[in-house]
Structures are given as structure tokens and as C-alpha cells.
C-alpha positions as CSV (number, residue, x, y, z in Angstrom):
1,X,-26.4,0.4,7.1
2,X,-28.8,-2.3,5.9
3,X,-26.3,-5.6,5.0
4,X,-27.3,-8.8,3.1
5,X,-24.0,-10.8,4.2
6,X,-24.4,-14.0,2.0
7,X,-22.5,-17.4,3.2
8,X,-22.6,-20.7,2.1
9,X,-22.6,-21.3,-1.8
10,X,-22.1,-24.7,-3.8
11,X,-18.3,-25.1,-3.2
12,X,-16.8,-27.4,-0.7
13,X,-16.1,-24.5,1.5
14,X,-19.7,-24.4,2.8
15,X,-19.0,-25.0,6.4
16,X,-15.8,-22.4,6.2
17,X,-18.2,-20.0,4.7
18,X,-20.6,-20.3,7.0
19,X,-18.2,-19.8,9.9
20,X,-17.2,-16.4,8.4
21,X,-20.9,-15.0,7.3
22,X,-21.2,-15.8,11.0
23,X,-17.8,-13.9,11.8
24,X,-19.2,-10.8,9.8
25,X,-22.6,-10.6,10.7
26,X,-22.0,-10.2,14.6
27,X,-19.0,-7.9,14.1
28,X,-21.3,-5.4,11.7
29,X,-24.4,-5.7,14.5
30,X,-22.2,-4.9,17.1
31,X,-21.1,-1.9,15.2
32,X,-24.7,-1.0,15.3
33,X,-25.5,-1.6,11.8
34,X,-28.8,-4.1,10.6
35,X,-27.6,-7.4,9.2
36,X,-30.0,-9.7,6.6
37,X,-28.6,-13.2,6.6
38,X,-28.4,-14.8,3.3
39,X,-27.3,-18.3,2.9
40,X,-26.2,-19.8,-0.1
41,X,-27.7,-23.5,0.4
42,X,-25.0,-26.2,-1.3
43,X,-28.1,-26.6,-4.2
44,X,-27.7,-23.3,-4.8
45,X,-30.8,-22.0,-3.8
46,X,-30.7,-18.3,-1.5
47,X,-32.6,-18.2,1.6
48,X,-33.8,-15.6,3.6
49,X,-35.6,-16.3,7.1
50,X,-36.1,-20.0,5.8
51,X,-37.6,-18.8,2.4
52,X,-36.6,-19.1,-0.9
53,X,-35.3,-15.8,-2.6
54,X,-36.3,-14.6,-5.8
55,X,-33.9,-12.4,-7.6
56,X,-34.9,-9.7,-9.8
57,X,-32.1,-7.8,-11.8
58,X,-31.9,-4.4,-11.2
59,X,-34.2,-4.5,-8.2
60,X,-31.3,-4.8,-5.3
61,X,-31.3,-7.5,-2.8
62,X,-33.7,-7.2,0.1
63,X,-33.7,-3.8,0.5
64,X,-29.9,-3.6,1.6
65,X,-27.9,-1.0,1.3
66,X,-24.8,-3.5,0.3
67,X,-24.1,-6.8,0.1
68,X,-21.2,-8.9,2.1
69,X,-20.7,-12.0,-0.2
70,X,-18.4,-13.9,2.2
71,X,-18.2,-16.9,-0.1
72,X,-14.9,-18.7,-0.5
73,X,-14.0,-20.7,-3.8
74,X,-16.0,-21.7,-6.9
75,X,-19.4,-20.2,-7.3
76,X,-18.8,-17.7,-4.6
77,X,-15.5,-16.3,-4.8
78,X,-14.5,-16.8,-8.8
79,X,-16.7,-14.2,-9.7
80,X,-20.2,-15.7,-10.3
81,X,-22.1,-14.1,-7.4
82,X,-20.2,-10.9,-7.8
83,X,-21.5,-11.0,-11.4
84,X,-24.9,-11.8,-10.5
85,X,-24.6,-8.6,-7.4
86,X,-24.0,-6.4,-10.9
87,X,-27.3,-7.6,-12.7
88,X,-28.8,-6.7,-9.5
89,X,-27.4,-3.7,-9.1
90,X,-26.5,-4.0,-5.4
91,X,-23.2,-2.7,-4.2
92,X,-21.0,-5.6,-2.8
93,X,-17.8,-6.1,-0.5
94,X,-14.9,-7.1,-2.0
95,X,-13.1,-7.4,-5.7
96,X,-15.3,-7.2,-9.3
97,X,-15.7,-9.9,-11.5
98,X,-12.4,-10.0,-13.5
99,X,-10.4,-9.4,-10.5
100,X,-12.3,-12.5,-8.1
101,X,-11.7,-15.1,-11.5
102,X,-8.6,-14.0,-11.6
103,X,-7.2,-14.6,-8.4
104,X,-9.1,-17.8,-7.6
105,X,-7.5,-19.7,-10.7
106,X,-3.8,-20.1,-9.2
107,X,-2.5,-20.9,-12.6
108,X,-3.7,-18.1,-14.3
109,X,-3.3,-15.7,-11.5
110,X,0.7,-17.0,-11.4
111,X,1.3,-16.7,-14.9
112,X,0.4,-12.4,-14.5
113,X,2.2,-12.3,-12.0
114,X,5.4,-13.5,-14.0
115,X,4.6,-11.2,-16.3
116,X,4.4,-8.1,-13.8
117,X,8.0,-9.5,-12.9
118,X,7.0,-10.2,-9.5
119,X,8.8,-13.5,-7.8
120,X,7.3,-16.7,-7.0
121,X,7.9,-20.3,-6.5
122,X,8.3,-22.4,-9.4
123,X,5.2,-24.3,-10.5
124,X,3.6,-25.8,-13.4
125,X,-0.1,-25.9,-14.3
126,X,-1.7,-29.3,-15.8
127,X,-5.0,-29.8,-17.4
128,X,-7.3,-32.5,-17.0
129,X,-7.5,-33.3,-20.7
130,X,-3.7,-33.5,-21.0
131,X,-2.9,-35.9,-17.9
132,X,-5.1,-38.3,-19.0
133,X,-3.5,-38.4,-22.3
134,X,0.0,-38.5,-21.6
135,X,0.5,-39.0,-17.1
136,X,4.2,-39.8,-18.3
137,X,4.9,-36.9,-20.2
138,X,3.7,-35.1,-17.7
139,X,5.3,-36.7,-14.7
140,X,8.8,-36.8,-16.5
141,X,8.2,-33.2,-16.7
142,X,6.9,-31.9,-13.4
143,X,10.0,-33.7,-12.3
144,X,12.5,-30.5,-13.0
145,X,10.7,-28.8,-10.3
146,X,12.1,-31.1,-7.4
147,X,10.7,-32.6,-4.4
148,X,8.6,-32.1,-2.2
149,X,6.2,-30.5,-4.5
150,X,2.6,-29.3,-3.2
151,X,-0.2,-30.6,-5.6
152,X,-3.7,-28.5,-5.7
153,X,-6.5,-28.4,-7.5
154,X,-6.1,-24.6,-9.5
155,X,-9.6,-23.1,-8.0
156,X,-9.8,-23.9,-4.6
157,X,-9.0,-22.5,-1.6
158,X,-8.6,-23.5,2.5
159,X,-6.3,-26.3,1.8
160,X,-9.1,-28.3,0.2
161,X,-7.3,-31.0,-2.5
162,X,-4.2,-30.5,-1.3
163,X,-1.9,-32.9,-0.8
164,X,2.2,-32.6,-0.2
165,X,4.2,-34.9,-2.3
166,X,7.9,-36.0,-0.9
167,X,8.0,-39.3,-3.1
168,X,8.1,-39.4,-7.2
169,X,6.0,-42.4,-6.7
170,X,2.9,-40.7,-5.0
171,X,2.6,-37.7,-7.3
172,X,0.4,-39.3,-10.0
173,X,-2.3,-40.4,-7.4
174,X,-1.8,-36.8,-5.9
175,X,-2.9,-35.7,-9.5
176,X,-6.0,-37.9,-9.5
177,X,-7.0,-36.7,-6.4
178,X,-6.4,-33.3,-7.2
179,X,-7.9,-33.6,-10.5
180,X,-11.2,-35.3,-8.7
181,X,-11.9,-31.3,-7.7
182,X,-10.6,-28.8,-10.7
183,X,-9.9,-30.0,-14.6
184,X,-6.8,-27.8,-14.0
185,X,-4.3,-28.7,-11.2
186,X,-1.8,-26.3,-10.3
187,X,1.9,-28.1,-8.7
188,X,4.2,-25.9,-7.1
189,X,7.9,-26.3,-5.4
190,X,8.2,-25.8,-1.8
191,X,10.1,-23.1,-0.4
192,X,12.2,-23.9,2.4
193,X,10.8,-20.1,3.8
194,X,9.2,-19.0,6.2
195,X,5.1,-18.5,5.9
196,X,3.9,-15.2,5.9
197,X,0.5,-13.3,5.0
198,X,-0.6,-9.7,4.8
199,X,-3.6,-8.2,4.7
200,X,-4.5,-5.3,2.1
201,X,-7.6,-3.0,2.1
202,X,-8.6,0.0,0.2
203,X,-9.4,1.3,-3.6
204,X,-7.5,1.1,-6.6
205,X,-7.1,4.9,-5.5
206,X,-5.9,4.0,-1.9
207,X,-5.0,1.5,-1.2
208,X,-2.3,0.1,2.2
209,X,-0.8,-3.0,3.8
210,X,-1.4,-4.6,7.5
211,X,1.8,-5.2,9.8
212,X,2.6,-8.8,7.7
213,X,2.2,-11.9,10.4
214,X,4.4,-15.1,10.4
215,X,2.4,-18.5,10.1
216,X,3.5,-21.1,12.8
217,X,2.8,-24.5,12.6
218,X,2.2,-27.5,14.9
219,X,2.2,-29.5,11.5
220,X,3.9,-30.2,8.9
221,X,2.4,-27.9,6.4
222,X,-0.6,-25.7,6.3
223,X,-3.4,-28.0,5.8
224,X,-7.2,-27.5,6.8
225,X,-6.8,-28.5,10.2
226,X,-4.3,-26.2,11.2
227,X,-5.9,-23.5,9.4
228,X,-9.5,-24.2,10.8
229,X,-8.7,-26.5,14.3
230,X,-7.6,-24.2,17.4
231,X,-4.1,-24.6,18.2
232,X,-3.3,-25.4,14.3
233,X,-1.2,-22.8,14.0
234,X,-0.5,-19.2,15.9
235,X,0.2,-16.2,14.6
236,X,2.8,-14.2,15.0
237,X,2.5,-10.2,14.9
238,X,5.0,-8.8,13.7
239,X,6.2,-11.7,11.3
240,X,10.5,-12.7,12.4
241,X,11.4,-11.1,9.5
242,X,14.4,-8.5,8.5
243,X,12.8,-4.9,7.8
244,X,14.2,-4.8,4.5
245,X,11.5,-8.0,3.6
246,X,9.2,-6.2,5.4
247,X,8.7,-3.5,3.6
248,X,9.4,-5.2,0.1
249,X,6.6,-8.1,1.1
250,X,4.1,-5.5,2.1
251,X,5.1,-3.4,-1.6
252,X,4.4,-6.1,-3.3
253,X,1.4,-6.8,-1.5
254,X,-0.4,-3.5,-2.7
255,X,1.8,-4.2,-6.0
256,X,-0.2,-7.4,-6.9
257,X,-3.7,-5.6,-5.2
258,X,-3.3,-3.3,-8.0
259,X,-1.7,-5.2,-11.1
260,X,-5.1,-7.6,-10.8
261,X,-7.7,-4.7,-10.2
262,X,-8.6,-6.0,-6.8
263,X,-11.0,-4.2,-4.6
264,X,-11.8,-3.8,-1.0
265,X,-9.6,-6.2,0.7
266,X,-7.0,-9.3,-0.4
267,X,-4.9,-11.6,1.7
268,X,-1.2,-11.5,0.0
269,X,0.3,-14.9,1.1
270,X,3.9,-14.9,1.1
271,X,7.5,-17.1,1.4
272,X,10.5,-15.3,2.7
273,X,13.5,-16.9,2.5
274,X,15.6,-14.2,3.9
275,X,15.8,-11.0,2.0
276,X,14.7,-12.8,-0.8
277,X,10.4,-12.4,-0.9
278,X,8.1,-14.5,-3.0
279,X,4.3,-14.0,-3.7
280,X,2.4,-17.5,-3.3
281,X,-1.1,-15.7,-4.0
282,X,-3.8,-13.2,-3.3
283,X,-7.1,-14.3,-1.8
284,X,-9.8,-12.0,-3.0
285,X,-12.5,-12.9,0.1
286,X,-10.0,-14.6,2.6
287,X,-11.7,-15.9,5.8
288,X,-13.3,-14.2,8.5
289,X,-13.7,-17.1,11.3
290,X,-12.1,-17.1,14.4
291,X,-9.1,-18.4,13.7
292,X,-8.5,-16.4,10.3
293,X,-5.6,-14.0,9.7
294,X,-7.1,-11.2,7.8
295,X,-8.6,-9.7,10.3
296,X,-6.4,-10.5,12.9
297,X,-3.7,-8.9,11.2
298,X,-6.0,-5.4,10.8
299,X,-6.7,-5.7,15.1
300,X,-2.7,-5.9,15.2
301,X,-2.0,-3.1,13.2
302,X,-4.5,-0.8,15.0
303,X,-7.7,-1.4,13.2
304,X,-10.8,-3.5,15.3
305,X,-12.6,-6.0,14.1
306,X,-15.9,-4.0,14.2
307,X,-14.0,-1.0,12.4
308,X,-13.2,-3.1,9.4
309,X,-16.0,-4.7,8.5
310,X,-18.0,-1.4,8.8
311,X,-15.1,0.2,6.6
312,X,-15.1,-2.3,4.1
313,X,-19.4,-1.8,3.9
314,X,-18.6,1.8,3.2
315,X,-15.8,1.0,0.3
316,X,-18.6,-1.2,-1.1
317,X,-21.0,2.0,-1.5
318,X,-18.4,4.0,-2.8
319,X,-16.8,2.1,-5.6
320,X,-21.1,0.9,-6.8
321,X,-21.2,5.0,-7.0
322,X,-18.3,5.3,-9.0
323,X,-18.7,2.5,-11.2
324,X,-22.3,3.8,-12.1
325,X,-21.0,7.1,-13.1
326,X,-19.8,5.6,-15.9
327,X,-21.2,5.4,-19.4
328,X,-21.3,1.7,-20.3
């Protein structure tokens, strides 16, 4: 296969990006299969071999027989470049439109899950507009969810914004920080469980769940550095958790895949507090550097690195065929 794998994009997860176009690229060459780098410059601007792209819809992208948008957060990962793939009519890796916006807005994304009855922490979502109006109001009321709380900005991903609140005193300037990234700020109660993510890949027809792996920290929490800086955290395949939870994480897992129309592949981020298993959220492009868990978690449960990547190229293909069949 020809593959344009696009990295970058506008969002403050350039460098992260980067790392994981970079991830990608050599894993689908040493599968055998021609790679076209695209970066996403933090303008905006696509390049190609140094020069500037220009983007014609309904005329492909370079050629390629699919694209690999491995772009994480706004303008990337929300559905913007996955819109833009449709006008050009180039099959792409990973979710549609609906499904990427979804997922990226952690208020939103919460608030169907509720509704699908599947458990979560307890969280509240604030808007920009609101806090500035009435910060006591608001603070009096995120107060029924306890402390600590973990403040984030609703549309961002890799820890970026973040901050963990153990004080009733720091959670306003927690807000303006968080605020400074998203007009909507999503605060959630922490779970005294145990971290654990699981990696889904397949169709809305087929779709099935990795062996789920246990997050452990040399921090406190699971901030940027020990996502991102070796020795942050290890992970550990299978996950110290009773089969019962197991099998009910990695359920709900493909449960949540399908409720938000996902496609290709999702990261399914979990709490498990013994029996008892809650859904955090699903990453629609999770990370594909060296330290990431999605693919680690496929190489545990059987599938290589070089495997996936190819197979998630070829889900690409079929879903653009099957979409096109329809009459829009």
C-alpha cells in the first residue's frame, strides 16, 4: 500500500504527534508497504518533502492508497482532518467525523455514556462563559463531588491542562488554568482504583478487545511525564485484576466502541475498584510512540506491531468502500 501518515497539526500535542507519525511510518515500511510523510506544521500548513500541499477535493491525497492521520487532540483528532479526508475522498485510519468529536469532548462523550447506562466517575462539566459569571456558584457546587478532584480542559488529551486538586483553595486557579486551553472544562472525582486501558480494533461489524494492561506509576498520577518520559510508568500485561472485571472492562470496551460509532481502533481507559469497573474514556487516535499502550497491548495479546498497523491500513480501505456504496 501507498500511505500518506499525517503528524503534527495545530494542537499542543505537536511533538506527541510527531513521535507517533514517526512510530507508524517505520512500523508500515518495515511491513513492506510505501510511506508519504505528511506533517501538519503548528500554522496549519501540510507539507510534503518540504513543500507546501495543495488540496483538491475529490482528487485523493498524493496518490495514496489511504491515509494515517495520527493526530492527537483539537484540529487533528476532533474530527476536522477526518472531515477534510471525506471532501477528498481518501480512505483514512481511524473513527469518522461524528464519532472523533464525540470522543475528544470528555463532557459530551460522558454524558452518552450515562445515558447508555455504562458506569463512570462522577464529574461535572463547566463552561467558560458560566465560571466567569458566577466562580462561587460554581465552586460551591463542584464541591459535592469531593476531594481530590482532577481538573481538565474538555478537549484535550496526553495529560495536557491537567492539574490534580487536593485543596478547596487551589481549585479556582486549577479552573483558570484549565480554562486558558478549552472554553469547556471537564472536573472529575478520583477513584481510589486501579488504572487500567484496553485496546479495541475492528468494524462496527467486528469488532474485539486486547488482553487489558494495568498502569503503574512512579508518580503520583498520570501526568505527561510519566506518560511520555521512560520509566514514567510500566505496564503491566495482564492487568492484577479479578477475571470477572476482566471480562466486564473488556465488554464494555467494545460496548462504548460501538454505542459512539467508533472505527478502526480506540483506547478504552478504565478504573477498577474491585469488581466494580468504570469507563474514564475512549481515545479515538491514542498514541503510537514508544512508550504508548495501544500497541503494546496488541504485541501482548498476540498481534506485532507491524501486523497492526498494516491491519488497521486495510480496515481504512474497507470501511471508504462501504461507505461509498451508499446513496448520499
Amino acid at each position: 500500500m501507498r500511505v500518506a501518515v499525517l503528524s503534527g497539526g495545530r494542537s499542543s500535542e505537536h511533538d506527541v504527534s510527531l513521535a507517533s507519525g514517526a512510530g507508524v511510518a517505520s512500523g508500515l515500511r518495515r511491513a513492506g508497504h510505501e510511506v508519504l510523510a505528511v506533517t501538519l506544521a503548528r500554522d496549519g500548513t501540510w507539507l510534503h518533502e518540504g513543500d507546501e500541499l495543495a488540496l483538491r477535493p475529490g482528487r485523493g491525497l498524493l496518490e495514496a492508497d489511504v491515509a494515517f492521520p495520527v493526530l492527537h487532540g483539537p484540529f487533528g483528532e476532533d474530527g476536522t482532518v477526518q472531515g477534510l479526508l471525506e471532501l477528498l475522498d481518501v480512505p483514512y485510519v481511524g473513527s469518522g467525523v461524528l464519532a472523533s468529536a464525540v470522543c475528544l469532548d470528555k463532557v459530551v462523550a460522558k454524558e452518552l455514556l450515562a445515558r447508555a447506562g455504562i458506569a463512570q466517575v462522577d464529574y461535572a462539566g463547566v463552561r467558560a462563559a458560566r465560571w466567569a459569571a458566577a466562580r462561587a456558584a460554581v465552586l460551591a457546587e463542584l464541591a459535592a463531588l469531593g476531594l481530590p478532584v482532577f481538573v481538565k480542559p474538555a478537549r484535550l488529551g496526553s495529560s495536557v491542562g491537567i492539574a490534580k486538586v487536593a485543596a478547596a483553595g487551589a481549585l479556582g486557579a486549577a479552573l483558570d488554568d484549565a480554562f486558558a486551553h478549552d472554553a469547556t472544562v471537564i472536573v472529575e472525582a478520583m477513584s481510589a482504583g486501579i488504572e487500567v486501558e484496553c485496546s479495541v480494533l475492528g468494524s462496527a461489524r467486528a469488532a474485539e478487545a486486547s488482553q487489558p494492561g494495568e498502569i503503574v506509576l512512579a508518580s503520583d498520577w498520570y501526568d505527561f511525564a510519566a506518560k511520555y518520559e521512560p520509566g514514567g510508568m510500566q505496564l503491566r500485561v495482564p492487568a492484577q485484576i479479578s477475571e470477572t472485571a476482566r471480562e466486564l472492562l473488556r465488554t464494555i470496551a467494545l460496548q462504548a466502541f460501538d454505542h459512539f460509532g467508533c472505527a478502526g481502533l480506540a483506547r478504552a481507559d478504565f478504573f477498577v475498584e474491585g469488581e466494580r469497573v468504570l469507563l474514564n474514556e475512549l481515545n479515538t487516535m491514542p498514541g503510537f510512540t514508544p512508550t504508548s499502550v495501544y500497541a503494546k497491548l496488541w504485541e501482548a495479546s498476540g498481534l506485532a506491531y507491524e501486523e497492526l498497523v498494516q491491519r488497521l491500513c486495510a480496515l481504512a480501505i474497507e470501511r471508504h468502500a462501504e461507505e461509498r456504496s451508499y446513496r448520499f
